[in-house]
C-alpha positions in Angstrom: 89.3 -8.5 91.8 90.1 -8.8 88.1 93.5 -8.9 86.1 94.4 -8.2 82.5 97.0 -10.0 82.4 96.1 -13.6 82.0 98.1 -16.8 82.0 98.5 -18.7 78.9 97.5 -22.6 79.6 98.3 -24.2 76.4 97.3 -27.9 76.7 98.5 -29.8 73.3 101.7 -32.6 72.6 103.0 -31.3 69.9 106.0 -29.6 71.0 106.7 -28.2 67.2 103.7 -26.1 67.2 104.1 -24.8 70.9 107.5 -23.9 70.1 106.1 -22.0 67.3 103.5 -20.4 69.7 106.3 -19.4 72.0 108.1 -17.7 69.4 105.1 -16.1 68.4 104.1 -14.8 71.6 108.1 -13.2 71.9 107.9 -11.9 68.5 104.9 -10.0 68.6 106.0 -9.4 72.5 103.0 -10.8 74.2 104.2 -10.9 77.9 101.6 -13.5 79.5 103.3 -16.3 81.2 102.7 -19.5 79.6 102.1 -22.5 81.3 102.2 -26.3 79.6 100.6 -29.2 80.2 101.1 -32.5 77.3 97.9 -34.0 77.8 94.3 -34.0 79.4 95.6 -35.9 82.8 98.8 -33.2 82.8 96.5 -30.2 82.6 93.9 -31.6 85.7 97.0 -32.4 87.5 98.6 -29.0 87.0 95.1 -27.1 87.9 94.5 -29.4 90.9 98.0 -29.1 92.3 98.0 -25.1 92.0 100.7 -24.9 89.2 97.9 -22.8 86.8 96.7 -19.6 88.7 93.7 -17.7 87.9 92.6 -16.4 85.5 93.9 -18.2 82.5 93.0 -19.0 79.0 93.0 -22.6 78.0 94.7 -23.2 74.3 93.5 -26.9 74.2 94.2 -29.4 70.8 92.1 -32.2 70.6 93.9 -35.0 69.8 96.3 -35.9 72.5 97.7 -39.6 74.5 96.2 -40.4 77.6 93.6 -37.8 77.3 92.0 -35.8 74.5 90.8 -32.7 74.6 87.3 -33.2 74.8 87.4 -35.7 77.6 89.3 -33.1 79.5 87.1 -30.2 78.6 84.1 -32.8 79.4 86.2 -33.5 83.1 87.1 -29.4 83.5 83.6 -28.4 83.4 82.8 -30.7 86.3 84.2 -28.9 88.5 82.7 -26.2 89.9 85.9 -23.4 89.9 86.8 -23.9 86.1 83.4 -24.6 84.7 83.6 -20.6 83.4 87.3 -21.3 82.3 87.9 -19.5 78.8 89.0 -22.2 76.1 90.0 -21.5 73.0 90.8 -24.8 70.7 93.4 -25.4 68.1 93.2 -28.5 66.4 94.0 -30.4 63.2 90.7 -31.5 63.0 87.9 -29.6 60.6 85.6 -32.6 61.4 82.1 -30.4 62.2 81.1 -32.7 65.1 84.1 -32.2 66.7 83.5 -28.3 65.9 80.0 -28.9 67.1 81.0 -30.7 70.0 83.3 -28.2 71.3 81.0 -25.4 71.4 78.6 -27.6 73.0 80.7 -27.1 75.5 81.0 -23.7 75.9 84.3 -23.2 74.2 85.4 -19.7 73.1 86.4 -20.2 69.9 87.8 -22.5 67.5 91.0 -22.3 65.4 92.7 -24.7 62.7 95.9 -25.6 62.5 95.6 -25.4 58.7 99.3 -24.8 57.7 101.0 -24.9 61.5 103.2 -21.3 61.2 100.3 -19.4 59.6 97.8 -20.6 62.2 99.9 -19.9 64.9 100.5 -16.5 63.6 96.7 -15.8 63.6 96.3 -17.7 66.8 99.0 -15.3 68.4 97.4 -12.2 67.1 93.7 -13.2 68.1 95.2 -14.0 71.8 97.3 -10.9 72.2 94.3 -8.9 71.2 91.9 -10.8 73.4 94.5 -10.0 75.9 94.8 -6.4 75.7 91.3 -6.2 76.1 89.6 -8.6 78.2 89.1 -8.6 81.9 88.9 -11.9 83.6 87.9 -12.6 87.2 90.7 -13.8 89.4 
């Protein structure tokens, strides 16, 4: 069974830029629910304890407490159910091994958060289109 209407599972600290995102996603009235997790150990908790249904799209930033982004994207594709999970990145960081790294594993794209209300605009608009269009296995 498929759905095209994914869940939104941003994974970043920064609560300025999510609240940005969030106003985005009203704005431009993108209805997927969006789900939050602070950090790398949040997100694994949230997807082991049911909290994030399929399907979803991982917004994941790199540089977080506890646990980065690419220890958790290391840890999600363990695991058997998420190791297809889409991922997009957003991060600070235009540092081509993490770039490099990230693709290495298997991430959907990569986005900077150049100046933080223009990148989430363009974030926002690439996601609501990917939304519209894409069908992802539940």
């Amino acid at each position: 069974m498929t759905s095209n209407c994914p869940t939104l599972f941003v994974i970043d600290d920064d609560d300025v830029d999510f609240k940005l995102l969030k106003h985005e996603f009203t704005k431009r009235k993108v209805t997927n629910e969006i789900i939050r997790a602070k950090d790398g150990v949040d997100a694994l908790e949230k997807l082991a304890l049911g909290v994030v249904q399929k399907p979803f799209v991982i917004l994941l930033d790199l540089n977080m407490p506890r646990m980065g982004g690419m220890e958790f994207l290391s840890e999600l594709r363990k695991h058997e159910e998420y190791e297809d999970a889409v991922v997009f990145i957003l991060s600070t960081s235009s540092d081509i091994n993490d770039i490099q790294a990230s693709y290495e594993k298997h991430v959907a794209g990569y986005f900077l958060k150049d100046d933080a209300e223009k990148g989430i605009e363009r974030v926002v608009d690439v996601l609501g289109g990917y939304f519209q269009i894409v069908m992802l296995p539940d």
